[in-house]
Backbone as JSON, one array per atom type, in Angstrom:
{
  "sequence": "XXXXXXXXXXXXXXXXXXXXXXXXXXXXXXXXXXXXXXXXXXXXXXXXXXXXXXXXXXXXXXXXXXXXXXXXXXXXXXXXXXXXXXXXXXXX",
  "N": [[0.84, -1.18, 0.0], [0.76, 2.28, -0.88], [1.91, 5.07, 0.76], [0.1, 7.93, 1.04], [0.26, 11.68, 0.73], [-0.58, 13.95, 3.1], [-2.19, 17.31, 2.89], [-0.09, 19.4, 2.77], [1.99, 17.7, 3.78], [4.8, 16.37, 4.25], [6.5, 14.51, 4.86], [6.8, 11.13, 4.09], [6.79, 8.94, 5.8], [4.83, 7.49, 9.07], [5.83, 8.9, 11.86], [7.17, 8.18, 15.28], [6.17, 8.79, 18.51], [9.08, 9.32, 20.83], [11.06, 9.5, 23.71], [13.97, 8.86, 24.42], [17.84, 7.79, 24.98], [20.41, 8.56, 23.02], [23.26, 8.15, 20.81], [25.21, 10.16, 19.03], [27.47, 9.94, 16.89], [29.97, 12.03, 15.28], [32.34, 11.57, 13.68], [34.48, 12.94, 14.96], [34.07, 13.03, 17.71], [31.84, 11.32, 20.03], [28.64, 12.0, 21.09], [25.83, 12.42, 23.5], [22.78, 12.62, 23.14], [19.16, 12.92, 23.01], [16.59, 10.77, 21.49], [13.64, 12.18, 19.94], [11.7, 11.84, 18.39], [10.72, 9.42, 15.64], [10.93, 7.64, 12.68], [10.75, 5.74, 9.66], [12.44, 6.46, 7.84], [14.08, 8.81, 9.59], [14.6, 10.52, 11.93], [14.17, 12.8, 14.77], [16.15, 14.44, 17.05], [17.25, 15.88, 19.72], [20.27, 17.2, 20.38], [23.22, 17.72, 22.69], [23.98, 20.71, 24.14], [26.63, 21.37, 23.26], [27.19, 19.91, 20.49], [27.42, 20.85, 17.67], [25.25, 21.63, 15.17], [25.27, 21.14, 12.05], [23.45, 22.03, 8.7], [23.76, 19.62, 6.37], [25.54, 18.01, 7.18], [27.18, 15.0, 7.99], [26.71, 11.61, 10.31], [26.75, 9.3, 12.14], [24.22, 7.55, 14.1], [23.34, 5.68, 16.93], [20.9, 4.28, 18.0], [19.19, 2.54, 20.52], [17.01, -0.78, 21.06], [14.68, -0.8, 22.72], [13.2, -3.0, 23.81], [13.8, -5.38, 23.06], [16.96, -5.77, 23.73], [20.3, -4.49, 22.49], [21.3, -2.78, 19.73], [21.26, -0.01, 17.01], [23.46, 1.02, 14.72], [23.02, 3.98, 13.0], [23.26, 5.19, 9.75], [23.29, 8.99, 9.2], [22.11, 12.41, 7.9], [22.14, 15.4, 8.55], [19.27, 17.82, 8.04], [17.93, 19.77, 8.83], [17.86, 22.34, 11.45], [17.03, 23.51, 14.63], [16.52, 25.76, 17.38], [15.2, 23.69, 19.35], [16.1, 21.09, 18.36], [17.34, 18.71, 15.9], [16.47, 17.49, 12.57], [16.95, 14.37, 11.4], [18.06, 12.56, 8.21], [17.75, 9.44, 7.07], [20.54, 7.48, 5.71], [21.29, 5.19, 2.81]],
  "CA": [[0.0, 0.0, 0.0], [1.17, 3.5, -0.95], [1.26, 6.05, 1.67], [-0.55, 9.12, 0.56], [0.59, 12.72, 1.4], [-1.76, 14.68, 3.18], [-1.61, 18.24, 1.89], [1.18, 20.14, 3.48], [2.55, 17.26, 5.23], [5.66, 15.99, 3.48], [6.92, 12.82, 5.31], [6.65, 9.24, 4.18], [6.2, 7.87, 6.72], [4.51, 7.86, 9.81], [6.49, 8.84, 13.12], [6.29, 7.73, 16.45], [6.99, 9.79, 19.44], [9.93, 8.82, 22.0], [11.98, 9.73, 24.63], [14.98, 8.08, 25.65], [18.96, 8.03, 24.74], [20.72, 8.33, 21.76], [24.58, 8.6, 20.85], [25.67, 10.7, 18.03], [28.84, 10.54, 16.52], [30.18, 13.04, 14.06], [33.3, 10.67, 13.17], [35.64, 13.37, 15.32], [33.51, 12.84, 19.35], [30.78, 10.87, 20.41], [27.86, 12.9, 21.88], [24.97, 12.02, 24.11], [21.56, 13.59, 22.86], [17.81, 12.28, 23.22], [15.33, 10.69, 20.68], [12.26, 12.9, 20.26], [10.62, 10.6, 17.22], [11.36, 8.24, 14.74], [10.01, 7.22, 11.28], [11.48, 4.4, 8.54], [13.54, 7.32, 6.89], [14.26, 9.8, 10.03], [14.16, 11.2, 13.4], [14.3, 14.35, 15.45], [16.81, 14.54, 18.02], [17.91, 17.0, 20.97], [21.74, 17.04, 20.8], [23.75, 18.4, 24.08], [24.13, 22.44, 23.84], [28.23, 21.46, 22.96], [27.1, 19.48, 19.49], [27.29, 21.51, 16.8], [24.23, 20.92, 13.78], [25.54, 22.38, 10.38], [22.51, 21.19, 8.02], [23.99, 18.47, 5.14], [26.36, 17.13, 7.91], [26.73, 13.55, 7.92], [26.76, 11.49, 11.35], [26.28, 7.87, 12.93], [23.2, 7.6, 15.16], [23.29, 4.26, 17.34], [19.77, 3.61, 18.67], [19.07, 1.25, 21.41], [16.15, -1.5, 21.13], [13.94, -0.98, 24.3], [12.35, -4.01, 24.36], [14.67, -7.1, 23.04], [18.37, -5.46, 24.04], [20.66, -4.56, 21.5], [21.06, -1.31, 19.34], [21.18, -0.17, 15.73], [23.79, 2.04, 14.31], [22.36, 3.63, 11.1], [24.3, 6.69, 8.9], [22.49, 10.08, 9.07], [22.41, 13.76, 7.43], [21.54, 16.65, 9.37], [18.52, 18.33, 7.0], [17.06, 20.95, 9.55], [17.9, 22.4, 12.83], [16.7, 24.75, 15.34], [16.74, 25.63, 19.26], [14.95, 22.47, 19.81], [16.13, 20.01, 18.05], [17.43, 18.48, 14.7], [16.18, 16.39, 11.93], [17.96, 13.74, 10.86], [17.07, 11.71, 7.26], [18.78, 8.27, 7.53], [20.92, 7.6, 4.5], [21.53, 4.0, 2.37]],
  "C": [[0.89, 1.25, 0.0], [1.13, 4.63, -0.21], [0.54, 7.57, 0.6], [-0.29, 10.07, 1.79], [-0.46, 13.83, 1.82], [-1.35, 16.22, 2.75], [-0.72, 19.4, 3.15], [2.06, 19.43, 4.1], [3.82, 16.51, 4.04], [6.85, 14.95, 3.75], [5.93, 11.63, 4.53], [6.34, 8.6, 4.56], [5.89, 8.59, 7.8], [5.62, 8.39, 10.92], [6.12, 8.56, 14.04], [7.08, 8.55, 17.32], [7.71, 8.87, 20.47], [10.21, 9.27, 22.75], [13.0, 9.04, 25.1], [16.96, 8.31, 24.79], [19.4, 7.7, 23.83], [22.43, 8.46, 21.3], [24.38, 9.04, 19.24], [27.08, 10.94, 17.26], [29.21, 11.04, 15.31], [31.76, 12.75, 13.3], [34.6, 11.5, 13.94], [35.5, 12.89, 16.85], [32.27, 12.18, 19.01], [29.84, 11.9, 21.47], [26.49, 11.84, 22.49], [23.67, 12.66, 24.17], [20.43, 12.46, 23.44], [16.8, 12.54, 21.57], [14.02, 11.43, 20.81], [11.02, 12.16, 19.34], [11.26, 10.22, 16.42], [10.66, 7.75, 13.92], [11.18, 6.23, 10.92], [12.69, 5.11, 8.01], [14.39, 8.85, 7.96], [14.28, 9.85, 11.27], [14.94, 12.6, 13.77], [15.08, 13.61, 17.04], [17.66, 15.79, 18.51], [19.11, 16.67, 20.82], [22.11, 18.35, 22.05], [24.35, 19.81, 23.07], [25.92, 22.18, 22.66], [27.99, 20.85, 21.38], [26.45, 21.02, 18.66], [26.76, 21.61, 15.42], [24.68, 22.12, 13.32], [24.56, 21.19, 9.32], [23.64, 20.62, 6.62], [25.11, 18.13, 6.23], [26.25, 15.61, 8.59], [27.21, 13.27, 9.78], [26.12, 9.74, 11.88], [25.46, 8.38, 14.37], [23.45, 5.98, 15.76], [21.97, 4.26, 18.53], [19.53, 2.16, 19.48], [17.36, 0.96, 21.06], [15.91, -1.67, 22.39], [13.65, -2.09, 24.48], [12.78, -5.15, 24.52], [16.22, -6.68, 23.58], [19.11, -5.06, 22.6], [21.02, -2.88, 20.78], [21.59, -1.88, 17.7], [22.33, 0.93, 15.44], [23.62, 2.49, 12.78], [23.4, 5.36, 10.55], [23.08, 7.66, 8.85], [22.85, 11.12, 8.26], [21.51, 14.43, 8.14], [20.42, 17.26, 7.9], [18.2, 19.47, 7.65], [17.97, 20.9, 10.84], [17.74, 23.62, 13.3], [17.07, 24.55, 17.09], [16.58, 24.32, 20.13], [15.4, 21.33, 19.74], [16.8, 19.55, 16.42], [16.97, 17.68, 14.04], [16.78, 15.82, 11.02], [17.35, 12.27, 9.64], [18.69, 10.64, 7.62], [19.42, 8.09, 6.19], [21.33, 6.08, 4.45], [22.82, 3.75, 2.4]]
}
């Protein structure tokens, strides 16, 4: 089944909202931010005041699996960022 875009909304996929810990590394330091949501192709994450988002900057995310143990590390690009938060599309 094809998702369909509702009109203004310009994700893919759905998201789901989170909270919990996330590492970020920018291939020079490892940082310690928080998941805010998470889709198939993305998420929004809080990085610590000291991380520095420059949008098209690439970056390893390593997500932990709440439920079975374990974690994922997947390749990112910075696309957006503001006071709150950044959004990060996952890359192949």
């Amino acid at each position: 089944m094809k998702n369909q875009l509702v009109f203004g909304e310009r994700r893919l996929h759905q998201r789901k909202e989170c909270t919990f810990a996330v590492k970020i590394d920018d291939t020079v330091k490892v940082y310690q931010g928080h998941l805010r949501n998470l889709s198939l192709s993305g998420a929004l994450i809080k990085p610590p005041t000291q991380f520095k988002a420059r949008i098209g900057k690439e970056l390893y995310l390593t997500i932990p699996f709440r439920n079975r143990g374990g974690d994922i590390t997947i390749k990112g690009q910075i696309i957006y960022h503001r006071h709150n938060g950044m959004v990060v599309v996952f890359l192949r």
